[in-house]
N, C-alpha and C positions, 0 to 999 in steps of 0.2 A: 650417407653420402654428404650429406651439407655440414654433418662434424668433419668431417675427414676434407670437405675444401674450406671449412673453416679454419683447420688446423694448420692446410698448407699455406691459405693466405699469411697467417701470423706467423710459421715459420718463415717464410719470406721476408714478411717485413722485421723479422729478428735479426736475420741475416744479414739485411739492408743496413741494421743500425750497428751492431757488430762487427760487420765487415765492409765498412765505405770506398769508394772509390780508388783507385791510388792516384799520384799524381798522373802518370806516365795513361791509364785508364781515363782518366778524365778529359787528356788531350785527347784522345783518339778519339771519344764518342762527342766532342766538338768538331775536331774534322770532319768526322763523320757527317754532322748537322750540315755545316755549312757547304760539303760538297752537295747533299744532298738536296741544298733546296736554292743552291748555284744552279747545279743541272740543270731543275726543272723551268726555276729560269730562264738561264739561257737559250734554253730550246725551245720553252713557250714566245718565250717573246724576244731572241735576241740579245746579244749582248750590251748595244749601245741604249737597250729601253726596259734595263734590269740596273735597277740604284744600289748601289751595300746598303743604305739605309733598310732598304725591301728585305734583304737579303738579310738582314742580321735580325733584325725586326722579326721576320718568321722564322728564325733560327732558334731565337729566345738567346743569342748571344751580343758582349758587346763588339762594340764597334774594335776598340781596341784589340780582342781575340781575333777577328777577321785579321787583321794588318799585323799581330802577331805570329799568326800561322802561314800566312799566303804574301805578306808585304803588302799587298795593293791589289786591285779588282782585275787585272790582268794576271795577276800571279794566279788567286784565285779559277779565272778561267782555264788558263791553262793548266791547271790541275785536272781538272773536269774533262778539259780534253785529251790528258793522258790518261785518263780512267776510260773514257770510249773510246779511244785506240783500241789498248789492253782488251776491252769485252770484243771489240770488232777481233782482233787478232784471232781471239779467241775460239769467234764463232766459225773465222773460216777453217781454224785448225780443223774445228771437231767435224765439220761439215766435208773439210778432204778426205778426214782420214777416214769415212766410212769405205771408203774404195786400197786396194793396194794397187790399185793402175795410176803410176805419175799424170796421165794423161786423163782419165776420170779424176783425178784430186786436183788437176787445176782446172777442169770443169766445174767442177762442185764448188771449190774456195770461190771464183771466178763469182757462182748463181748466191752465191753466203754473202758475196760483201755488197751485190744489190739488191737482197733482202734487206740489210741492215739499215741501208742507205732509207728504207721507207720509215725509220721510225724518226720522228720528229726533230729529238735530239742529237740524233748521228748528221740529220741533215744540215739543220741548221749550226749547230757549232762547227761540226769538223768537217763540213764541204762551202760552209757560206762564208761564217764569222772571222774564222780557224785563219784564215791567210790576211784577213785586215788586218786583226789582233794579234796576231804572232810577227808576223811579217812573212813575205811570200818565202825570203832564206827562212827561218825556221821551221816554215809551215813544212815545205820540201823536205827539209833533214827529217822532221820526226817522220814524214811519208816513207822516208826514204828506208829508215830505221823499222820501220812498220810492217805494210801493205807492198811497197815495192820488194824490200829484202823478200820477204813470201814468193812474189810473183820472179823475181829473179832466180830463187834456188828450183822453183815449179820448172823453169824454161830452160835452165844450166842440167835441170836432169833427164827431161825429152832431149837434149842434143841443140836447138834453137840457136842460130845464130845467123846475124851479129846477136851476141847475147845483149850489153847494155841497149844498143840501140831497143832491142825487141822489147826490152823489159820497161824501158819509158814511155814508148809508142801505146800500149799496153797499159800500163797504171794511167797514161794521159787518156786514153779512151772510158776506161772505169768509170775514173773519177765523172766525167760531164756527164756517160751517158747515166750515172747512179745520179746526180744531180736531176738531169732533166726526168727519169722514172719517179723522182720523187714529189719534182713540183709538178707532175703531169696530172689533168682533171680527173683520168682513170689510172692509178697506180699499179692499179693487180692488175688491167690491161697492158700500161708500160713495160713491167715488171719483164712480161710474158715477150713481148716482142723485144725488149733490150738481151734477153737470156739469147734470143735468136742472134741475134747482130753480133755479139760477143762470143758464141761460140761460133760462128762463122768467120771473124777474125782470128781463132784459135785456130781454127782450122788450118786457114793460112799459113799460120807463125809455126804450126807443129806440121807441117806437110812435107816432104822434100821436094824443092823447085823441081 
């Protein structure tokens, strides 16, 4: 056994030295870095008390590569927050589609994105920072491009109207009450009473007057 992980190590590192990086490779596993420890940045501590110096610093890249790749520390975040979109999208996707009831799938998406809302990063970037740093127009469009387009096509397919009205009323309730579940003392407490509020506002909106 110790020949044979011997063996693999130095085929490895054969490989390493016969077949380096390419350019196009190298970019990406710098992206890679710096989203990566943007993120945990910004979500541990904020966006206005996260430096690029920090950021590049435990990147192991330079400065010049940051402002190469992203322009500037706003370009930067806003990457990071089209990366936690995309996983929130995601999550509510997989979480409606265990149901083929339109009306269980926008319960479920609905309990997915104030799950999400509890993890640090989702909070604080793209419910706190996300509207200083972008601007509240930006911040809306990518909402809008997002989490709302979801919740709009969810309520266009129960029948729900006024559709836009219902579908703003709706993403604006989300959004605070995922906000206040999160900075709440008991989360898995909030969690549990915000699911309640929310599908009783569903209820509403999907009920015939």
């Amino acid at each position: 056994m110790y020949v044979n992980d011997t063996f693999g190590r130095q085929m490895c590192q054969e490989w390493a030295v016969t077949h380096p990086p390419t350019k196009a490779e190298q970019r990406e596993a710098t992206v890679e870095k710096l989203l990566d420890v943007a993120r945990r940045g910004f979500g541990e501590h904020g966006f206005a008390h996260t430096s690029t110096e920090e950021i590049v610093r435990a990147s192991g890249v330079t400065r010049g590569a940051l402002y190469y790749h992203f322009k500037n520390k706003e370009g930067l975040f806003k990457a990071v927050f089209d990366q936690l979109q995309r996983e929130i999208a995601h999550r509510i996707e997989h979480a409606a589609n265990q149901s083929p009831d339109p009306a269980v799938q926008l319960r479920l998406g609905c309990r997915a994105f104030l799950e999400t809302a509890l993890h640090t990063e989702v909070r604080r970037v793209v419910l706190i920072d996300a509207p200083a740093v972008l601007g509240w127009a930006a911040w809306r469009e990518a909402d809008a491009a997002h989490a709302m387009r979801s919740l709009r096509q969810a309520l266009q397919a129960l029948g729900v109207e006024p559709l836009d009205a219902a579908t703003h009323a709706l993403s604006g309730a989300m959004n605070e009450t995922a906000l206040w579940t999160a900075s709440h003392p008991r989360p898995d407490v909030a969690l549990e009473e915000a699911d309640v509020a929310i599908q009783r506002l569903l209820d509403a909106l999907v009920s015939p007057l």
